[in-house]
C-alpha positions, 0 to 999 in steps of 0.5 A: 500500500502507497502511503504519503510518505511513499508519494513525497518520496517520489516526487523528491526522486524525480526532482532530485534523486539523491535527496530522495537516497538521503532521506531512504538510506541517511550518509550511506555508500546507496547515497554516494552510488546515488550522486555518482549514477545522477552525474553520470545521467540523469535516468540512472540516478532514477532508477536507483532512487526508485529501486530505494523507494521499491525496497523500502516499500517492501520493507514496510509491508514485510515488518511494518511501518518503523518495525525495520532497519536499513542495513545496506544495499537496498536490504532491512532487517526487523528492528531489535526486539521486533519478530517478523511477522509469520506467514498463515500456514493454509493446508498440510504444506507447513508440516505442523498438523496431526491425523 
């Protein structure tokens, strides 16, 4: 699901796409790859940009909104005292049930 915060970011990725990299990654080597994609075009740069926001997005409905952590290379990872949630088991195909 977009939310507004989603929506700001995008448009921050089309007007300047290392902006919307500093606000995703903070000083991290993803903004340093950001400013040197967008001096060398101006398409790469957003591709990388929207490839954050993609990654970020995932995150968001992998752990939800602020259960994560950026740890680089477009990965997260749930936040300390966070679990994932776990998937709905439908059927025999987890294994768990009993005759």
């Amino acid at each position: 699901m977009v939310r507004g915060s989603d929506v700001l970011l995008i448009v921050v990725a089309i007007l300047f796409p290392p902006a919307a990299a500093a606000f995703i990654t903070g000083c991290s080597c993803d903004l340093l790859i950001n400013i040197l994609l967008t001096i060398l075009g101006y398409l790469p740069g957003h591709l990388h940009a929207f490839w954050l926001i993609y990654k970020k997005m995932q995150a968001e409905e992998r752990y939800g909104r602020g259960g994560y952590i950026y740890i680089g290379n477009g990965e997260y990872e749930p936040a300390a005292g966070i679990a994932a949630p776990v998937q709905p088991n439908y059927g025999a195909t987890g294994g768990g049930y009993v005759h």
